[in-house]
C-alpha positions in Angstrom: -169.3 -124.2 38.6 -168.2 -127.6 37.4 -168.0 -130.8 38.9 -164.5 -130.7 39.8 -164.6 -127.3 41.3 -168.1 -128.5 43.4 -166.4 -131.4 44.8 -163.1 -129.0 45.8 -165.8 -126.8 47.5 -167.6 -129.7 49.5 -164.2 -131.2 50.8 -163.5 -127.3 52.1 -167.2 -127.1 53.2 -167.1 -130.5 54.9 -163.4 -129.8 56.4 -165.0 -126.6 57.7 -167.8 -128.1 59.6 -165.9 -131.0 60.9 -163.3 -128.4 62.5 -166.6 -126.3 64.1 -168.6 -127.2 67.5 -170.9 -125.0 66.5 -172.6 -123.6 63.5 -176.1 -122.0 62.2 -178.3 -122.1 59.5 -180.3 -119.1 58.3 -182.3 -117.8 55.8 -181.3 -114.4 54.3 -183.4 -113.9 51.0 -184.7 -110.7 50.5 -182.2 -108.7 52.4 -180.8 -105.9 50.2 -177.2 -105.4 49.4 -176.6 -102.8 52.6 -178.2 -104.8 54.6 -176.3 -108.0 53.8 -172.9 -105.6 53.9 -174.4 -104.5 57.9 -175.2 -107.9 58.6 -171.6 -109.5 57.7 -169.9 -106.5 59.5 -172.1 -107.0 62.8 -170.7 -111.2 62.2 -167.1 -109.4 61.7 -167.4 -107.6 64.9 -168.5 -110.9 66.6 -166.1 -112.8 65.1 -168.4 -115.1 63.1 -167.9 -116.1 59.7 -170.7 -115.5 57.5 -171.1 -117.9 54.1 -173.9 -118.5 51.7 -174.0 -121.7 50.5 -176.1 -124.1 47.8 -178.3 -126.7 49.7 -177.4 -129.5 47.5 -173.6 -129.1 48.4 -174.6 -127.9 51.7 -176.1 -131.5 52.4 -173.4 -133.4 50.2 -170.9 -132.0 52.7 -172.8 -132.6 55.9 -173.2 -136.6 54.2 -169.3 -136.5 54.3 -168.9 -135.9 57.8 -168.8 -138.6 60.9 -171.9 -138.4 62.8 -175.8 -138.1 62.2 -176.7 -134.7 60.6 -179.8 -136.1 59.0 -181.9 -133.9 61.2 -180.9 -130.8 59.3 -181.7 -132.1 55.3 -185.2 -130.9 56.3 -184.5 -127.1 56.6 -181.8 -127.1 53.7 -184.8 -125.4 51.2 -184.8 -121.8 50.0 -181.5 -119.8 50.7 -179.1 -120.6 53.1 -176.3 -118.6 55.0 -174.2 -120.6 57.4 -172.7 -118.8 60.0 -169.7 -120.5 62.1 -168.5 -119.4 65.7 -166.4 -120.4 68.6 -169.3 -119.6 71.5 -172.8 -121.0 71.0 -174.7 -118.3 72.0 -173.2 -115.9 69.4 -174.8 -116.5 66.1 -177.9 -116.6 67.8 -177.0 -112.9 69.8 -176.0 -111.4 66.5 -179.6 -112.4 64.9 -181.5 -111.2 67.5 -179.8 -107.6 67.6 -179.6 -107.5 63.8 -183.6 -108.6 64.1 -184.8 -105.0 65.9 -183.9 -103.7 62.4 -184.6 -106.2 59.8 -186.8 -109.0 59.8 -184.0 -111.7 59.0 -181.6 -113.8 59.1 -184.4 -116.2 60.5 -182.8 -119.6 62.4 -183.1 -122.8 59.9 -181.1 -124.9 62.2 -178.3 -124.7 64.3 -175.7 -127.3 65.3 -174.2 -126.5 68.6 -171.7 -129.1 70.3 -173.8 -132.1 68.7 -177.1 -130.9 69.4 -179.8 -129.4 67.2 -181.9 -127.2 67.5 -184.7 -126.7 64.4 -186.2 -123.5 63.6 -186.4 -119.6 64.6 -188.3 -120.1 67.8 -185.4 -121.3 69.2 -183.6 -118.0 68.8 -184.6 -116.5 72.1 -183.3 -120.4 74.0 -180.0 -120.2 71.7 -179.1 -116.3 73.2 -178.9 -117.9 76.8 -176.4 -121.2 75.7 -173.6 -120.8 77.6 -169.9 -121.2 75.9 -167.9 -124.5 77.3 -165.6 -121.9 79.3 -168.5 -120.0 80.9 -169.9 -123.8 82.6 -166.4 -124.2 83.7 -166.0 -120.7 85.6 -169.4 -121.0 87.1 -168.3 -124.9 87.9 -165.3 -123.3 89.9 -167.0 -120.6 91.3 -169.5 -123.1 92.6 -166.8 -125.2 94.5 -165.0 -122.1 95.6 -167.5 -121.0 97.4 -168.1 -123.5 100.4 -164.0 -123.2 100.7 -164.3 -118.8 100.7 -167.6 -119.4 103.6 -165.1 -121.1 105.6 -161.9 -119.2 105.6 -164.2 -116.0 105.8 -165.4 -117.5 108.9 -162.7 -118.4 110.4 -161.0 -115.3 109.8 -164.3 -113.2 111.2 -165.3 -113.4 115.1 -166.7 -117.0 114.3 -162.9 -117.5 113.5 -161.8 -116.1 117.0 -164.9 -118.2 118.9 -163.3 -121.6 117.2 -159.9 -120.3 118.3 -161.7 -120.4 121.6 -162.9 -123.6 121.4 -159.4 -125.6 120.2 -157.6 -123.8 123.3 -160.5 -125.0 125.4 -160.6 -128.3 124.4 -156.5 -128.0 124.4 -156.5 -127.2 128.5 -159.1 -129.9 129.4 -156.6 -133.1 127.8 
């Protein structure tokens, strides 16, 4: 690769994980070629992009980037494979399914919504992350309910005792 094509593939690198909330770093090495091929199908299916990637440019490319990603230069040793997704949780889900058959992709490092998380015994926290839009349906749900206990009860016989009351209170003014 020369220099000019390296620098080309750490301003695509570096657009890449400027555009993504969330992303993953794993260690691969030592999977065999099927293995690989099932693992990037299972990140297909979960619509997760799957990319091995050189540490050096790997770092270069986080350096380019706004913010502090100086937490993950420690893990960037041995192989890496980044894997980029909308939902936090789904890198993390895809590992530990592909795990009951293999004993990688092991968790480096993952960067989810500007928070780290360092190393595989994470994996089993990172499978319970919720996605931006699941917090906002259970913060709905949560104010919806109050409003559904009351309009249950007044349409129920607790509706028709308040009735009661109103045209009680009504007669007496």
């Amino acid at each position: 690769m020369t220099r000019e094509e390296k620098n080309q593939f750490i301003d695509e690198l570096s657009q890449k994980l400027s555009g993504s909330s969330t992303f993953y770093i794993t260690d691969t090495m030592g999977l065999d070629a099927a293995t690989t091929s099932s693992l990037r199908r299972a990140c297909f299916k979960a619509n997760i992009e799957l990319k091995v990637v050189k540490n050096t440019l790997l770092q270069k490319a986080l350096e380019k980037l706004d913010g502090d990603y100086s937490e993950l230069y420690n893990v960037l040793a041995g192989p890496s494979a980044l894997m980029f997704a909308e939902a936090g949780n789904a890198p993390a889900k895809v590992i530990k399914t592909f795990r009951k058959k293999s004993e990688k992709p092991i968790v480096k490092a993952a960067w989810i919504e500007e928070s780290v998380y360092i190393g595989d015994e994470n994996l089993d926290f990172l499978t319970t992350i919720k996605s931006k839009e699941e917090l906002i349906g259970d913060i709905i749900a949560l104010l919806q309910s109050p409003a559904k206990n009351v309009i249950s009860g007044l349409q129920g016989s607790a509706g028709q005792k308040i009735a009661g009351l109103v045209k009680a209170l009504a007669e007496k003014e």
